[in-house]
C-alpha positions in Angstrom: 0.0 0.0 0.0 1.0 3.7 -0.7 1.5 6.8 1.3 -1.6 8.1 2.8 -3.4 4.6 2.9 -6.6 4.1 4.6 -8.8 1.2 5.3 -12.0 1.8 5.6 -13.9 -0.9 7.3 -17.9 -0.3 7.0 -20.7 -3.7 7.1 -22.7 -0.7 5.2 -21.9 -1.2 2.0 -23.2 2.5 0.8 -21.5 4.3 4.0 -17.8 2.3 3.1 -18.5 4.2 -0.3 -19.1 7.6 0.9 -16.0 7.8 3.3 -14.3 5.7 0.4 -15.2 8.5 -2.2 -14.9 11.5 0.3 -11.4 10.7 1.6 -10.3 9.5 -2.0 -11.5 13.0 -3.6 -9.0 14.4 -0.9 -5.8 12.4 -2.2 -6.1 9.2 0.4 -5.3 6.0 -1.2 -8.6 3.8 0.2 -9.5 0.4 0.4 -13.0 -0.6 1.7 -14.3 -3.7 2.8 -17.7 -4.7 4.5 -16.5 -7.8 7.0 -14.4 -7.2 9.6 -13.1 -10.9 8.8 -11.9 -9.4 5.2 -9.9 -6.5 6.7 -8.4 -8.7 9.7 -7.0 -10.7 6.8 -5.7 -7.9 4.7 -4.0 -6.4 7.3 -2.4 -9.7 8.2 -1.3 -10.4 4.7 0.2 -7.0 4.5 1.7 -6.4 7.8 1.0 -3.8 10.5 2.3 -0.7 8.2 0.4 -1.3 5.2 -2.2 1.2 6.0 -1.3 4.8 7.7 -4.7 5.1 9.2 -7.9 2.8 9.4 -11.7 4.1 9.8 -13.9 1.5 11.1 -17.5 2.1 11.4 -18.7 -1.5 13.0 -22.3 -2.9 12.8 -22.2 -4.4 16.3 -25.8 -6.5 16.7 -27.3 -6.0 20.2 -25.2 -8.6 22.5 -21.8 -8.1 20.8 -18.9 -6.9 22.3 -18.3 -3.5 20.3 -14.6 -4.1 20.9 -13.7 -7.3 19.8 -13.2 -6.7 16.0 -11.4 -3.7 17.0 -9.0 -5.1 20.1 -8.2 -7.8 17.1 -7.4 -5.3 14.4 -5.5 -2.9 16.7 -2.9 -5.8 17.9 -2.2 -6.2 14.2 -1.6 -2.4 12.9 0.5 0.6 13.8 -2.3 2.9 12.0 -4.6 5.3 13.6 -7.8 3.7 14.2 -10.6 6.0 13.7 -13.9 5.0 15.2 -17.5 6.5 13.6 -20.3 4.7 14.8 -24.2 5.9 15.4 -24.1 5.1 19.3 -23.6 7.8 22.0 -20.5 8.4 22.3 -21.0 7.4 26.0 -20.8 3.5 25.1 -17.0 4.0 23.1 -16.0 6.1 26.7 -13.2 4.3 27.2 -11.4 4.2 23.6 -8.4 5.8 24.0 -7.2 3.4 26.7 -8.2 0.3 24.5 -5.7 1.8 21.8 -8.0 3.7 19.7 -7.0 6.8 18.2 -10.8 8.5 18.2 -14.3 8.5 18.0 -17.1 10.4 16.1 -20.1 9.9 17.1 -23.1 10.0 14.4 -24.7 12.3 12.7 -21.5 14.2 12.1 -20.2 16.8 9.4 -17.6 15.2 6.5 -15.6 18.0 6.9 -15.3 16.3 10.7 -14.1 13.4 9.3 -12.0 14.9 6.4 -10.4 17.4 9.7 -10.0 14.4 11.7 -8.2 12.0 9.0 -5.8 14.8 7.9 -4.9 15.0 11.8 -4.4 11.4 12.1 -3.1 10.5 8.9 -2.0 14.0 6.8 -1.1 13.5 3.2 2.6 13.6 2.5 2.7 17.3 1.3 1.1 18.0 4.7 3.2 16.1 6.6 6.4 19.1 5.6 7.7 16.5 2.9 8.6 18.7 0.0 6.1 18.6 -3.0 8.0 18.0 -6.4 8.0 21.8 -7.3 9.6 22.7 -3.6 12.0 19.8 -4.4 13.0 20.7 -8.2 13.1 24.4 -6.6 15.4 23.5 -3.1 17.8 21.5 -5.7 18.4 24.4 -8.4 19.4 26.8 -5.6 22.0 24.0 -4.0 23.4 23.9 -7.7 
């Protein structure tokens, strides 16, 4: 996976897709997958840096321990996990001492989301990396 990598992790199909399409419209390389099964594997297969952040909004059924999918996929990545789920915020309390880098609790704003990914995860030319202008520039005045 590329710079700026996120996994998206959504059991609703048509919610992976819009924080798919609004992140990837902001230069994030995405991946989206509906079962937490799926992305356990990926992530496996492609080692704990493959993706630079990873926004998980899990379809816990009444009964379920909201954490589980979560505890698992946090042991396996170094990434930013990014929680957005429609229950008060009240019930996810406790996420930053399971490991979790935040929460947004639904209904919330994109530009929340697009704020709070370029926080966790900024895009290379955000991140002070030169762009290839800066670079071409920075090397004609060393010459």
């Amino acid at each position: 996976m590329g710079q700026a990598a996120v996994l998206v992790v959504a059991q609703d199909h048509a919610i992976g897709q819009l924080f798919t399409d609004v992140l990837g419209d902001k230069g994030y390389t995405t991946t989206c997958l509906s079962s937490p099964q799926e992305a356990l594997t990926l992530v496996r297969a492609h080692g704990p840096d493959a993706f630079q952040l990873i926004l998980s909004h899990p379809g816990v059924q009444p009964g379920q321990d909201r954490y589980a999918f979560l505890a698992q996929l946090c042991a396996l990545t170094h990434a930013p996990i990014l929680i957005c789920a429609a229950v008060p915020a009240l019930q996810y309390a406790d996420y930053h001492t399971r490991g979790f880098a935040a929460f947004l609790e639904e209904p919330f704003d994109l530009d929340d989301l697009i704020t709070l990914a370029a926080s966790l995860c900024p895009l290379p030319t955000e991140q002070g990396r030169p762009t290839d202008r800066a670079l071409v520039t920075a090397l004609r005045e060393t010459a």
